[in-house]
N, CA, C and O of each residue as an XYZ file, in Angstrom:
324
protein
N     101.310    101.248    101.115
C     100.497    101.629     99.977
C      99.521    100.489     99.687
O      99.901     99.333     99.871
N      98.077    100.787     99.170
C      96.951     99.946     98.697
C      96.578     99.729     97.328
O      96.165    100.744     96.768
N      96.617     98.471     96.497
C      95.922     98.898     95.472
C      94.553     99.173     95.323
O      93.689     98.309     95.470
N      94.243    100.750     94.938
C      93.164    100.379     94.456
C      91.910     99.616     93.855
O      90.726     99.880     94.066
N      92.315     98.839     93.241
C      91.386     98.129     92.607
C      91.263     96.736     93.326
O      90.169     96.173     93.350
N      92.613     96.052     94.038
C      91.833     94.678     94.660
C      91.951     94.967     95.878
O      91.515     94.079     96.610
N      92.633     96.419     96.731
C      92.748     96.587     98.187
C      93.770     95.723     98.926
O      93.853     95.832    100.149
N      94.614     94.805     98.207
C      96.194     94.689     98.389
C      97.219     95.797     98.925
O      97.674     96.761     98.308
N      97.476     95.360    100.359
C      98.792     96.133    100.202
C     100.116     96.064     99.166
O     100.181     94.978     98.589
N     100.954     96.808     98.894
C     101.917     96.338     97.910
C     102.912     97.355     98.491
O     102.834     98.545     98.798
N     104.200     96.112     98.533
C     105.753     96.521     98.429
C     106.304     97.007     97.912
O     106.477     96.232     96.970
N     106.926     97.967     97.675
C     107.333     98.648     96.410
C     109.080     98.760     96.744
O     109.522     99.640     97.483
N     109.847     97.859     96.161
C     111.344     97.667     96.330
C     111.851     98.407     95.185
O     111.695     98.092     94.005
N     112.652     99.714     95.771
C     113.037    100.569     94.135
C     114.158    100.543     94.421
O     114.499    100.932     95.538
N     115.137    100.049     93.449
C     116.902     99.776     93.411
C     117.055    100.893     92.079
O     116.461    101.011     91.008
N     118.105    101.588     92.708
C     118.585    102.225     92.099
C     119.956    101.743     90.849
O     120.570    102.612     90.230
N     120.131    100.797     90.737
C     121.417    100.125     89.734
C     120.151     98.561     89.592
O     119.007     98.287     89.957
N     121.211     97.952     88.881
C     121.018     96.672     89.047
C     120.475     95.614     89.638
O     121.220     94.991     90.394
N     119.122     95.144     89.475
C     118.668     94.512     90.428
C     118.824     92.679     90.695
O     118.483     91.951     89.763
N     119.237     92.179     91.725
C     119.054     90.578     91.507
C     118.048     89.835     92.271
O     117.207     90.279     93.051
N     118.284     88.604     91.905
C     117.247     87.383     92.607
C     117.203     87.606     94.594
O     116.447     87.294     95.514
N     118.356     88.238     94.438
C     118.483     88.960     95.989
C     117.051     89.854     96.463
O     116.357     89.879     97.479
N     117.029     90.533     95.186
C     116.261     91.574     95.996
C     114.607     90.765     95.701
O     113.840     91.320     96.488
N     114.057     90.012     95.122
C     112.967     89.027     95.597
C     113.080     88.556     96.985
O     112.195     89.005     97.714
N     114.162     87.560     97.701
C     114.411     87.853     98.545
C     113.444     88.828     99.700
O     112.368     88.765    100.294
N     114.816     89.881     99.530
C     114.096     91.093    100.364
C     112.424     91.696    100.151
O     111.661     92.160    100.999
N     112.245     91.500     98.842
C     110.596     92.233     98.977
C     109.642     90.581     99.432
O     108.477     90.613     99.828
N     110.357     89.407     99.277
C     109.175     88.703     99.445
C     109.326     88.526    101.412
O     108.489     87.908    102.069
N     110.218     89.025    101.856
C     110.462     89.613    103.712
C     109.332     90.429    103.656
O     108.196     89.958    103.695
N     109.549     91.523    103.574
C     108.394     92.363    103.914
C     107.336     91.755    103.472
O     106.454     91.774    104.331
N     106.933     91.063    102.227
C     105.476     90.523    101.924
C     105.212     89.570    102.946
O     104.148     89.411    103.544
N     106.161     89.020    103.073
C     105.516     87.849    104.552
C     105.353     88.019    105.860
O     104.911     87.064    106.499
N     105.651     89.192    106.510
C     105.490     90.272    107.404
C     104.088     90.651    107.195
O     103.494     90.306    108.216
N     103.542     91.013    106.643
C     102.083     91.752    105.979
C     101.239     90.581    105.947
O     100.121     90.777    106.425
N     101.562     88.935    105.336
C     101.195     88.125    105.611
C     100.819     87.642    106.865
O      99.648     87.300    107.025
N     101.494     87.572    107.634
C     101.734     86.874    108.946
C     100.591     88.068    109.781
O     100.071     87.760    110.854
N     100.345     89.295    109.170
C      99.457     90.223    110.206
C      98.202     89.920    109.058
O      97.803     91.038    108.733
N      97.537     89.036    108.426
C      96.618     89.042    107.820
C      96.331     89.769    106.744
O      95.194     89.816    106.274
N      97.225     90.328    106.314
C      97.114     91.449    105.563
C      97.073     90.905    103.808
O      98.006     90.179    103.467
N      96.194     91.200    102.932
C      96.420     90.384    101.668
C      97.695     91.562    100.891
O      97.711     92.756    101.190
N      98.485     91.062    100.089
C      99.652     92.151     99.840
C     100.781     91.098     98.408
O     101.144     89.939     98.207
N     100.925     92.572     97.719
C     101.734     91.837     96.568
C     102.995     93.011     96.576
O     103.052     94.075     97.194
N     104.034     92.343     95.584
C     105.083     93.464     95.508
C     105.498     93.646     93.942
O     105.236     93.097     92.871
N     106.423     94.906     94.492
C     106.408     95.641     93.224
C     108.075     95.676     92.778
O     108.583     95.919     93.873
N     108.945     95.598     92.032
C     110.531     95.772     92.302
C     110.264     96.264     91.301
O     109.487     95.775     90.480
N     111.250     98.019     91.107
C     111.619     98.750     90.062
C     112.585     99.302     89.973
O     112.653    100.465     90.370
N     113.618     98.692     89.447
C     115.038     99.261     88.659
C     115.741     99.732     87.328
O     115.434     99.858     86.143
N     116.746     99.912     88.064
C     116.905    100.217     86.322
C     117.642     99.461     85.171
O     117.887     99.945     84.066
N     118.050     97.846     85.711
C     117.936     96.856     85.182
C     118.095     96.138     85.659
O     118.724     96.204     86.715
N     117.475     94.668     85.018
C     117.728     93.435     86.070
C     118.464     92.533     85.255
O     118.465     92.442     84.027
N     119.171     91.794     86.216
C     120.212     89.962     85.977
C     119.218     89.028     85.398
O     118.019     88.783     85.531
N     120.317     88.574     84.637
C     118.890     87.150     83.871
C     118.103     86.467     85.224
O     116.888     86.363     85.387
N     119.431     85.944     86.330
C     118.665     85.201     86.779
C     117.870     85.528     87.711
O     117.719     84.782     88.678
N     117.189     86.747     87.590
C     115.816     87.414     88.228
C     114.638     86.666     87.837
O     113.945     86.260     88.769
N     114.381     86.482     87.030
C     113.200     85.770     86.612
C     113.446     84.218     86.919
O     112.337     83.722     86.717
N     114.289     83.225     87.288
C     114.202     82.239     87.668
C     113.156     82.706     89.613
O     112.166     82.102     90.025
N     113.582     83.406     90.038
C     113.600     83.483     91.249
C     111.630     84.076     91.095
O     110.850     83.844     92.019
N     111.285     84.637     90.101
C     110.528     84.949     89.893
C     108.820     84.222     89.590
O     107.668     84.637     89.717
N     109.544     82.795     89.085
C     108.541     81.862     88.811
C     108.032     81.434     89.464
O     106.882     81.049     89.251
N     109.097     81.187     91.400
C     108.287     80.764     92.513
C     107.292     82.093     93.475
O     106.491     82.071     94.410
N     107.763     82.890     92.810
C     106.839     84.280     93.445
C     106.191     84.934     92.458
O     106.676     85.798     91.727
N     105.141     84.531     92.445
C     104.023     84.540     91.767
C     103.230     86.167     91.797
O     102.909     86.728     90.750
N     102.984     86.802     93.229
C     102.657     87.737     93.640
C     103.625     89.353     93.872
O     103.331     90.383     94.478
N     105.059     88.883     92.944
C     105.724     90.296     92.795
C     106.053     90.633     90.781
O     106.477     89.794     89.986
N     105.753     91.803     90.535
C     106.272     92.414     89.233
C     107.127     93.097     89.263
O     107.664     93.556     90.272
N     107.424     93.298     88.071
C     108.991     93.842     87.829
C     108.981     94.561     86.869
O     108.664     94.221     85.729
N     109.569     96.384     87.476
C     109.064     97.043     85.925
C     110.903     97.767     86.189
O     111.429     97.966     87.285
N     111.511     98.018     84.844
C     112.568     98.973     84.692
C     111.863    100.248     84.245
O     110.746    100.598     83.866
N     113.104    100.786     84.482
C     112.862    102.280     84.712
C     114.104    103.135     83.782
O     115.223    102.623     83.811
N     113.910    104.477     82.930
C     115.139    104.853     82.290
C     115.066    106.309     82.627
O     113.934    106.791     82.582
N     116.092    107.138     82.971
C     116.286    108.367     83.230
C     116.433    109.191     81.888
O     117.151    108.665     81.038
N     116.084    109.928     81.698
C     116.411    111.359     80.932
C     116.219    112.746     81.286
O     115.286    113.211     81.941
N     117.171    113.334     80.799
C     117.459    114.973     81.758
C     117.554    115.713     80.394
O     118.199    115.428     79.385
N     116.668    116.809     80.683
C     117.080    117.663     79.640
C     117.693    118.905     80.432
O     117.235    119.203     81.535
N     118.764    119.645     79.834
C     119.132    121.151     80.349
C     118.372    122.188     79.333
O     118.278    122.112     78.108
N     117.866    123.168     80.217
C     117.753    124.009     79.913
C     118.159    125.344     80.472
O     117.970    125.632     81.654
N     118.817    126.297     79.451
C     119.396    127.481     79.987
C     118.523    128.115     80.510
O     117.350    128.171     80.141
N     119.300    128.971     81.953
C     118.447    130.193     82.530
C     119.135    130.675     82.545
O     120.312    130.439     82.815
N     118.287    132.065     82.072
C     118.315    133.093     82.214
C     118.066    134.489     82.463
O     118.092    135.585     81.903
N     117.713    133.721     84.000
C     117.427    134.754     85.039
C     115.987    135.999     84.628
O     115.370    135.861     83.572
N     115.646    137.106     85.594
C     114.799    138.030     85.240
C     115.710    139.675     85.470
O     115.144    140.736     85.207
């Protein structure tokens, strides 16, 4: 995926539970992969919550954000035609 607006590729690491300083880690792998082919590129990690010490890991990677995410379901009855 590209951003639009600066033409960055971007990583997009989506954890489904809990996310840690681990998974910087893993998205800043693939960012340096994309690097290494010239490629300009930032990342994205979105869960549905993160460990304090995510943001330590965060200060030396400058080029990834971090957004949570919250589910809601509504039911609604059917009833059929």
């Amino acid at each position: 995926v590209r951003d639009k607006r600066t033409g960055q590729y971007v990583v997009i690491e989506l954890k489904k539970n809990q996310t840690s300083d681990a998974t910087v880690g893993q998205v800043s792998r693939y960012m340096g992969w994309l690097k290494a082919q010239g490629k300009p590129t930032k990342g994205i990690i979105i869960a549905s919550a993160c460990e304090r010490n995510l943001s330590y890991s965060l200060k030396v990677v400058p080029d990834v954000e971090v957004y949570t995410y919250q589910v809601d379901f509504k039911l609604k009855e059917f009833k059929g035609e």
